[in-house]
Structure formats: C-alpha cells, structure tokens
N, C-alpha and C positions, 0 to 999 in steps of 0.2 A: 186599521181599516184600509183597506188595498180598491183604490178608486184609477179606472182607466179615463183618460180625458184622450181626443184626437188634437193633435198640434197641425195647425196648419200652416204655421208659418213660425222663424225663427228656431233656435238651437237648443235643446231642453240641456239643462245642466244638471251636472253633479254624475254622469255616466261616462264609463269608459271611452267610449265612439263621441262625447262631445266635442273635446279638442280639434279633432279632425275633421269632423263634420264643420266646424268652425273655420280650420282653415282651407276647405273647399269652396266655401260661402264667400271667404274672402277672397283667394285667393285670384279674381278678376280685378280686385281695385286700382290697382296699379296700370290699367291696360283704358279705364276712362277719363284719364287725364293727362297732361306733358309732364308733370312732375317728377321728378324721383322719387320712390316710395322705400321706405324703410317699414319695414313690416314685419314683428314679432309676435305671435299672436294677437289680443287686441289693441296690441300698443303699434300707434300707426303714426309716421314722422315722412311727412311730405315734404321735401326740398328743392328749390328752385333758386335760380340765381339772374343777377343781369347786372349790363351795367349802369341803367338810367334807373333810378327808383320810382320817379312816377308810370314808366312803362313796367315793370316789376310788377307793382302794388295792381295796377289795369288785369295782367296776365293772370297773378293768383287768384283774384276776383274771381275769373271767368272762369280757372279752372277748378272753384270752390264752388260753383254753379255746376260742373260736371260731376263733380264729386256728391255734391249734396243729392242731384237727380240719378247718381246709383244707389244712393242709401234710400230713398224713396221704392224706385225700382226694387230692391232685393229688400224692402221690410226691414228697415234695421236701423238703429238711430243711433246720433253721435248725443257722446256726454258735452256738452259745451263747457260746465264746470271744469273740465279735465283739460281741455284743448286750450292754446294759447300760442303766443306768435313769437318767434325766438330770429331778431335780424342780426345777423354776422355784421360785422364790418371790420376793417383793417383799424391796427392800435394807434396809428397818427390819427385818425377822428375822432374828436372829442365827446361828439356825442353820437346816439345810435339815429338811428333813420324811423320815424315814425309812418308807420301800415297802417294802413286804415282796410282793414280784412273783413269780409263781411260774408257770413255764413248763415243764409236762410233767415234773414232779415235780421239777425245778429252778430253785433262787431264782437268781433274774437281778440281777448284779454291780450294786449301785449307786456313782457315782462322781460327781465333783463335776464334771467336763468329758468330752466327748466330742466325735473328730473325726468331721464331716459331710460328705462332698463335699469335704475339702482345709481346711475349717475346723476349728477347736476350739471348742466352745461351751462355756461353763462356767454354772454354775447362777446368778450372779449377772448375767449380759449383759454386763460388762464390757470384755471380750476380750484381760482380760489373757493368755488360755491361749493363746491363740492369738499376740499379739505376742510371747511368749515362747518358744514355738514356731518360728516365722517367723524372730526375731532372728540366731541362731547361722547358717540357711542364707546370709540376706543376708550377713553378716558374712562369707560364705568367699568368696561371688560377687565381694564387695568386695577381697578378698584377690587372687581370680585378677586382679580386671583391674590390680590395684597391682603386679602383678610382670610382666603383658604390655605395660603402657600403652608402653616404651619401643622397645617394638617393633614395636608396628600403627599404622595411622593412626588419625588421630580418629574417619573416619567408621565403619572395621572396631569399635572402643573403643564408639562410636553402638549398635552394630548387638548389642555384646557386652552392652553396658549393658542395650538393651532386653530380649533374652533370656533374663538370669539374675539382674536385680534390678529391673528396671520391672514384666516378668512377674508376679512372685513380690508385689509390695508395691500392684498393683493388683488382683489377685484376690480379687471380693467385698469391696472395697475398699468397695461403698457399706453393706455390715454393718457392718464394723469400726474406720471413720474416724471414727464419734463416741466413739473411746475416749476417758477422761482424755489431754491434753497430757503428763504427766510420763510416760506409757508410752508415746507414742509418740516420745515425745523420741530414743529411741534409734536411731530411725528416720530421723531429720531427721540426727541425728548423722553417721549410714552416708552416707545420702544426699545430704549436702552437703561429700562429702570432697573436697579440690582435685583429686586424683587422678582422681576421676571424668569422664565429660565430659557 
C-alpha cells in the first residue's frame, strides 16, 4: 500500500539523499557555539578546554544553552541516553575533575570512557578501554578460524584472517599502538597463534 505523507520538518530516512540532507541540517552546529566540534555524521563530540575548572564547567554550561537553542531552533533533539561528559586530565592527577553539565534541565552522565566512532576513549589516553573492549571480539574471530582452518585452504584462512582479526586490530590503530606493551600483549598473544596463517 503506497501512502504519500507531507514532512514538514526533519530528515525522512532510509533514502538515498538522506545522508546529506542530514548533513546540510547540520552542518551550522559548530558555528553556534566556542566549542570545537568533531562532527561525523550524527556522532557529535564537542571540546573545550581551560585552565580553571570551575571557570570551564560555568563556559560549557553556557555554551550547552547555545547548543540546546539550535536544536530547538532547527527541530531536532539530542539523545541524552547517548551523550555523556568525558574530562582529560594529565596522569599525575589522581583523580578526574567532576562537571556538573547540564543540558536542558538535565545533568549530562559523566563517565570515565567513551565510545567514539568504533573507539573507546577513556579519561587517562591510555586505551586500556578500548584494548579491553576489542580483546574478547578478536578472541572469538580467533576461535572461528581455529575450528574452520581444517577445512579451507590457506588462501580462503588469508582472506578470513583479514576480515575478522586484521580489520578489527588495525582500526585507528595509529591512536591506539602507543598503548603500554603489557596491554597489548594480549594482542601479540591472539595474533601469533600457530593456528593462524
């Protein structure tokens, strides 16, 4: 049954011209705030920095007030589920700096990691969140091809290897390669199993 509806606002999905229609709709957000904006389709990563934290925490406020009244303005709402607060600080600090962020009468989850684009970042750069993360997938990839290797050839095993553990352990690999050796050991572990090819 073929039903025409009129859209008067927002981005109809699942059509070719949606993507970009989407990012024309966005593509001002960055222009109503000081922030720096990291912006990849709907995945949106605002950053600011300072030296005083209570003057910090005051800024982003005001500029989540700018933000929130373009999302108003342009019809379009944030998932707050999704959104959360991710504070850097240098590794001689013991602890991280607690934000009190508040977005549209809602304080914004602060957490010690957050996935980016396929990454996990965690508050100290280290990537442990993410090697920890990552570990258990490689490990099953590692599983499948240890119970098919007797049955394909090398080059099909080639072709398997690159698809579900070369993929997976080069992505943004040049982030996460300077982690500590002892965390990535378990890496070298997986990846130099005889089983492999």
């Amino acid at each position: 049954m073929n039903c025409k509806l009129i859209i008067t606002c927002g981005i109809p999905q699942g059509n070719v011209l949606g993507p970009t229609f989407f990012l024309i709709c966005i593509n001002d957000l960055p222009d109503c705030h000081a922030m720096q904006t990291l912006l990849f389709f709907d995945d949106t990563a605002p950053l600011m920095s300072g030296p005083n934290i209570l003057d910090l925490q005051n800024t982003i406020n005001d500029e989540l007030k700018n933000v929130q009244k373009w999302i108003m303005q342009n019809k379009l709402t944030l998932n707050l589920s999704k959104t959360n607060d991710l504070s850097f600080h240098p590794a001689k600090e013991k602890q991280s700096h607690h934000f009190l962020l508040n977005f549209d009468g809602n304080m914004l989850m602060q957490t010690n990691e957050s996935k980016y684009l396929g990454v996990f970042i965690d508050a100290r750069l280290n990537w442990k969140a993410h090697i920890l993360n990552l570990t258990p997938s490689v490990a099953q990839s590692v599983g499948v091809l240890y119970k098919v290797r007797h049955f394909l050839s090398k080059n099909l095993l080639k072709i398997l290897y690159n698809a579900l553990i070369k993929s997976k352990l080069s992505y943004a690999i040049t982030l996460w390669a300077p982690a500590y050796k002892s965390d990535l050991h378990k890496f070298n572990v997986l990846n130099n199993r005889p089983e492999l090819p």
